[in-house]
Structures are given as C-alpha cells and as structure tokens.
C-alpha positions in Angstrom: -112.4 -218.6 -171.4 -113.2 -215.2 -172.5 -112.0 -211.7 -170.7 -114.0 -208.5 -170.5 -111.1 -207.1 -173.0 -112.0 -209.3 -175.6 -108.8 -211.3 -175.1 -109.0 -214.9 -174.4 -107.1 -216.5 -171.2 -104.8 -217.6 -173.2 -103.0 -214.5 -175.6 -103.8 -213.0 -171.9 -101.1 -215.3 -170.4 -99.5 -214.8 -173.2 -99.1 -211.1 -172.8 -98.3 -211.5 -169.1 -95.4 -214.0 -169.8 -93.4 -211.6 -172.4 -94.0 -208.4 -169.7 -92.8 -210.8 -167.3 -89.5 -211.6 -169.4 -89.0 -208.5 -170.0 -89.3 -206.8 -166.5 -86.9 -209.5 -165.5 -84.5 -209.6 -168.3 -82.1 -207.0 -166.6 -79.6 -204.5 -168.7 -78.3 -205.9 -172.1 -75.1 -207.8 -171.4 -72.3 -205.6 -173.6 -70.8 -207.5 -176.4 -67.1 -208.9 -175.2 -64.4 -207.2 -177.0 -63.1 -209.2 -180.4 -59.6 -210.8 -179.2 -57.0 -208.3 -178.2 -53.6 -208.5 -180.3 -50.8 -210.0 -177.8 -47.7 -209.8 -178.2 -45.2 -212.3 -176.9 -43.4 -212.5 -173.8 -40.3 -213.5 -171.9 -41.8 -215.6 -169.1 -41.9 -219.3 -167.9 -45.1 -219.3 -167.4 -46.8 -216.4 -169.9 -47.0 -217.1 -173.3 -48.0 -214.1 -174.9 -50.3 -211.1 -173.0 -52.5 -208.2 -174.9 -54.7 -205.2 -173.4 -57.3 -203.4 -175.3 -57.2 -199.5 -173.8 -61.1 -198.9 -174.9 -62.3 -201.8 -173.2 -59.7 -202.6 -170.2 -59.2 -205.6 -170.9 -56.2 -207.7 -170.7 -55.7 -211.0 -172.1 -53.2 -213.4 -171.4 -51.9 -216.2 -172.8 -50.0 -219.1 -170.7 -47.5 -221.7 -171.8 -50.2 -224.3 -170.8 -52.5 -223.3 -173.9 -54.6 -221.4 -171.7 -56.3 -218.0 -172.2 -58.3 -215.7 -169.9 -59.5 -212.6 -170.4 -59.4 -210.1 -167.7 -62.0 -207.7 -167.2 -61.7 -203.7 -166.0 -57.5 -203.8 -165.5 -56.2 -200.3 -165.7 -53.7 -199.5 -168.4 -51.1 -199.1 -165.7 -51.4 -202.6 -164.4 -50.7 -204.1 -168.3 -47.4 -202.2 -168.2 -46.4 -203.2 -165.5 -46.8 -206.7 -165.9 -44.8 -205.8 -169.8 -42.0 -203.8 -167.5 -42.1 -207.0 -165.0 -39.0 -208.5 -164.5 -40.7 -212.1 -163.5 -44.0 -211.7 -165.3 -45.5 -215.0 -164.2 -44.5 -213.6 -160.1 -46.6 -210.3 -160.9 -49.7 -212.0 -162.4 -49.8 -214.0 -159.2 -49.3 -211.3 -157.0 -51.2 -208.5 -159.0 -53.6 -209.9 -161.6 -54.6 -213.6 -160.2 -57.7 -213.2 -157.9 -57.8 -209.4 -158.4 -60.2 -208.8 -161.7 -63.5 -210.5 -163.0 -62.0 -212.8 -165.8 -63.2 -215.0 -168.8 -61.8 -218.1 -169.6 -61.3 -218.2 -173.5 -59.6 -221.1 -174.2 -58.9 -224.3 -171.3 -55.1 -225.7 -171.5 -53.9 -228.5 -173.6 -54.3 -231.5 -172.5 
C-alpha cells in the first residue's frame, strides 16, 4: 500500500511500533548496586549483613544460604541492627516487611 509520505504501510507501522515502545517504555530502571561487602555477625539466624551508604541499601545474609537485598534503609536502621543485641529479633520487627527488597540468592536446599 502506498502513503501520501512516500512511506509504505508497512516501515509506517514500523515507525508507529518503536514510538509506541518508546512512549511506553517508562524511566530507565537504575543499575542495582555491585554486592555490598558484609561483615559477619553474631546471630542465630543472620549470617553476615552489609549496607552501602550511596545507595541505601542493606544486604543480609542468613544462616539458611539466603540473601536479600534491601532497598532505601536509612544508615541509622543498619546500625542498629549491628548495635542489636538479638539481631535476627530486630530484622523481624524492623527490617522484615518494612523495605522493597531483592532476593539475591534462595536458601540451600
């Protein structure tokens, strides 16, 4: 079929589809942050936990083999959970269902 533009149906659908995509693409998605160092802790149930201050994240480690990443956790909430006398009580009562999270790794079977 040929278009007053010159343009066959065709490239015109063509056209139309990547505008499309792209109007409905939505913000870039940030790269996630490389894996935070963590440093081991004292806990039954946490392994190891980690926070990276640029990105506010903090990752955790559990004696399962499991690792999550948790997304936009303020500084102070890391050190507290360090500073924690039951550490695997204050993830579960300040971290667990509280932040968007990642899983990163599932537990052992």
């Amino acid at each position: 079929m040929w278009l007053p533009s010159g343009r066959s149906a065709h490239g015109s659908l063509l056209l139309l589809a990547a505008a499309l995509a792209w109007l409905f693409a939505g913000p870039p998605v940030a790269a996630a942050p490389a894996g935070v160092e963590r440093v081991p802790v004292e806990s039954s149930s946490l392994l190891s936990v980690g926070y990276d201050h640029a990105a506010r994240t903090l990752e955790i480690e559990f004696r399962s083999g499991a690792s999550y990443r948790y997304l936009s956790v303020p500084a102070t909430v890391f050190e507290e959970l360090r500073k924690a006398p039951s550490k695997g009580r204050y993830f579960a009562q300040s971290i667990r269902g509280r932040y968007e999270f990642q899983r990163l790794r599932a537990a052992a079977p």
